[in-house]
N, C-alpha and C positions, 0 to 999 in steps of 0.2 A: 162681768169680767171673766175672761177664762182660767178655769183652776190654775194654769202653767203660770199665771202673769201674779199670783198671790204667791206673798212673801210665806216661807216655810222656814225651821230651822236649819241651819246649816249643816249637814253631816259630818262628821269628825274623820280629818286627814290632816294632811302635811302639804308643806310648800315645798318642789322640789326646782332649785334653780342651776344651773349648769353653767361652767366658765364664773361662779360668783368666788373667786379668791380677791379681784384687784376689781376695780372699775365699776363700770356699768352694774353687773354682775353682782359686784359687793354689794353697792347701792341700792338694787332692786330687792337684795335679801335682809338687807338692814329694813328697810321701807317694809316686807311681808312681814315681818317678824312682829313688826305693830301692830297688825289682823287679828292679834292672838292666836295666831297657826303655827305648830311646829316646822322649822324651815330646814330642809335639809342643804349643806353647802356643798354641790357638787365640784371638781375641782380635777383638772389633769397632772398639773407640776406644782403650780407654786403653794407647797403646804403653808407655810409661815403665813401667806396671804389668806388661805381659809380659813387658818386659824384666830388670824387675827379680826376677822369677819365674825366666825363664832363667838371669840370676845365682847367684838360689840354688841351683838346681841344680846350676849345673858345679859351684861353688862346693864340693857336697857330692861331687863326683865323679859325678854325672852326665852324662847325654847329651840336648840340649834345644834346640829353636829357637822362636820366636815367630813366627806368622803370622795376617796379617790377612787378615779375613773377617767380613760381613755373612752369616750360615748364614741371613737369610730369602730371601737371592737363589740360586734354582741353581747360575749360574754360579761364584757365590766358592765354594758348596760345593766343587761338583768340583775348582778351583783350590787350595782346600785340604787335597783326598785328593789331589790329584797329585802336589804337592808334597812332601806324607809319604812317598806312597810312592817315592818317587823317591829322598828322604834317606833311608831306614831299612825300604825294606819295607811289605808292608801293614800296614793299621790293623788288629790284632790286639785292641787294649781300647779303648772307645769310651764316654767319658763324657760328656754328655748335659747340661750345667751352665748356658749361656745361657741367660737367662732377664730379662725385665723386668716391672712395674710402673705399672698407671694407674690407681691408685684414685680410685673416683666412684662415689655412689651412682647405683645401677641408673636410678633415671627421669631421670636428669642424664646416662649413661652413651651418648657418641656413635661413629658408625662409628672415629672414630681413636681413642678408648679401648679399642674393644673390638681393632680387626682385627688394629693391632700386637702387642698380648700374646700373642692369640691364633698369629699366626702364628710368634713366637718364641720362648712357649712348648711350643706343639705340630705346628705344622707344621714348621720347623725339625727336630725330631728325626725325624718322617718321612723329612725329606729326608738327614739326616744316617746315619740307619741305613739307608736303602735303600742307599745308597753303600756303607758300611762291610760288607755283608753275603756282597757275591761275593767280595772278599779274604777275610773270615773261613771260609765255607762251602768254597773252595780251601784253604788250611789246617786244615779242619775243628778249628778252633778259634778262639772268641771270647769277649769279654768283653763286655754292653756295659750300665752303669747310666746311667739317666735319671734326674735330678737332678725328683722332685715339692716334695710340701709337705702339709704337715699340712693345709694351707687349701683341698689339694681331698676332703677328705672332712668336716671339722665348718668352719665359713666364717665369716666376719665381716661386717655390714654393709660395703658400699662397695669389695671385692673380685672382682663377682661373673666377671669377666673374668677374673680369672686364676683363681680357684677353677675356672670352667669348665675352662679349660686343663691347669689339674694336676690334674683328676678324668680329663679325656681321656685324658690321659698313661698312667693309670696302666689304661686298658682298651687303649690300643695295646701298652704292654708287657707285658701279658697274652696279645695274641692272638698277638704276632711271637714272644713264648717259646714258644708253641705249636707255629708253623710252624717253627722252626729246631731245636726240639732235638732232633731225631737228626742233625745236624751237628755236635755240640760244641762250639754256642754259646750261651750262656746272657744272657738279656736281662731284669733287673728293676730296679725303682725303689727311690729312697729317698725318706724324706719325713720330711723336718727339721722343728721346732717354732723356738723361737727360737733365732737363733745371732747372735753378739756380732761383727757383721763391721763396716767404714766405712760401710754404709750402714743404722745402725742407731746412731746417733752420738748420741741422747736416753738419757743414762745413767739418769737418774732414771728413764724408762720400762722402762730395762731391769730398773730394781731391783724397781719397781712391779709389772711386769710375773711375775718370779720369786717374788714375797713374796706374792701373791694367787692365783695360775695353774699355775703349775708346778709340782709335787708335790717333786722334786729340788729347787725354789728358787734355780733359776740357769739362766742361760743358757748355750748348747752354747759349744763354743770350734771353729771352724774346723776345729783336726785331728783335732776325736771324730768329726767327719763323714767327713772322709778317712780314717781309719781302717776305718769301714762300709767305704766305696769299695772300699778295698785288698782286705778282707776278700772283698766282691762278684766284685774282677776275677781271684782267686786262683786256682791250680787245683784249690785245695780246696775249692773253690765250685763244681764241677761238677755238684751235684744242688740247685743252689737256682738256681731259673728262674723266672719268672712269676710274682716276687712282688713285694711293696710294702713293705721295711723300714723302719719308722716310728724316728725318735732323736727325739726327743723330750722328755726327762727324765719321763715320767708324765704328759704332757700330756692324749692321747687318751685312758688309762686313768680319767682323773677323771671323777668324776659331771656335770660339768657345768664349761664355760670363763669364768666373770666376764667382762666386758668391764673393761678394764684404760682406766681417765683418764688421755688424756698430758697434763693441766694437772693 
């Protein structure tokens, strides 16, 4: 068996998750938190949500702080790897979770529709992993998933800015899985269908949306996603790299996606 494929200690770092105040985000940093890894909560606006994030984790016997950070400016980046690494060591797992929203359809669709998403969705993680990579690469071990979306490979009217984004997404984490893995770090995507978070608050659509569309007939729940994640940042996850894992309850797998009526 080759040295690379034998279990070794794990070197000491942190989990650094981005967009983990509310959601998904939360979810996935509640779930690292159980790895016995210090989790850092990265976070733009909603403090109250990071913090209540932090909560839960000491809460569970964790180790956690909250920090604030706009990841489309350089400078809060690096302000936020410094930080970590100052508290807990390098950034060893690097989840990839900020993300926004401006749907317009395409000939309505203006430079501030597109350029935000666009740089939050996928410039943002450029910047974010370029950072993360010289700690990992010195520890010759990383984690790091990028949070996509089903919506960058089949799309919907009036998304075409962030479907750009999370189809980008998911050729940048293909080509940096390239470049890094004989470092022993591994960098791929995930790519949710519907998930039942506060900003998805139209029940009826949600019902709608399961009872026409979705093969399973329901919506994910927050920690089936964090669960992927977990699975992703594992060390049993050292031979899955440069890929795009799809949750989705049978979403992608259907012949075809109805467009779902929110009236």
């Amino acid at each position: 068996m080759p040295n690379d494929a034998l279990p070794r200690p794990l070197p000491d770092g942190c989990a650094l998750v981005t967009g983990a105040s509310r959601g998904i985000g939360a979810a996935v940093a509640r779930d690292l938190a159980g790895t016995h890894r210090p989790v850092v909560v990265g976070y733009r606006q909603d403090e109250t949500g990071a913090k209540q994030t932090v909560a839960a984790i000491q809460e569970s016997g964790g180790t956690a702080f909250a920090f604030r950070a706009d990841v489309t400016d350089p400078a809060a980046v690096e302000e936020l790897f410094t930080a970590a690494e100052e508290a807990y060591g390098p950034v060893l797992v690097l989840v990839n979770n900020a993300g926004i929203r401006s749907d317009q359809v395409f000939a309505a669709m203006d430079d501030s529709d597109w350029h935000p998403v666009l740089d939050t969705n996928l410039s943002a993680v450029y910047r974010t992993m370029r950072r993360a990579l010289s700690g990992m690469s010195r520890a010759r071990f990383g984690r790091i998933v990028n949070m996509g979306s089903v919506l960058g490979r089949q799309s919907l009217p009036g998304v075409a800015n962030y479907a750009a984004a999370k189809a980008g997404l998911e050729g940048l984490t293909r080509s940096v899985a390239v470049e890094v893995a004989r470092r022993g770090i591994t960098v791929n995507a995930l790519a949710p269908g519907l998930v039942e978070t506060d900003l998805v608050r139209d029940v009826a659509f949600l019902e709608r949306a399961a009872r026409t569309a979705i093969p399973v007939r329901r919506a994910a729940q927050p920690a089936e996603i964090a669960a992927c994640v977990r699975f992703l940042t594992s060390p049993e996850a050292g031979y899955v790299t440069g890929t795009t894992l799809t949750v989705d309850g049978g979403l992608s797998a259907a012949a075809f996606v109805p467009q779902v009526p929110r009236d």
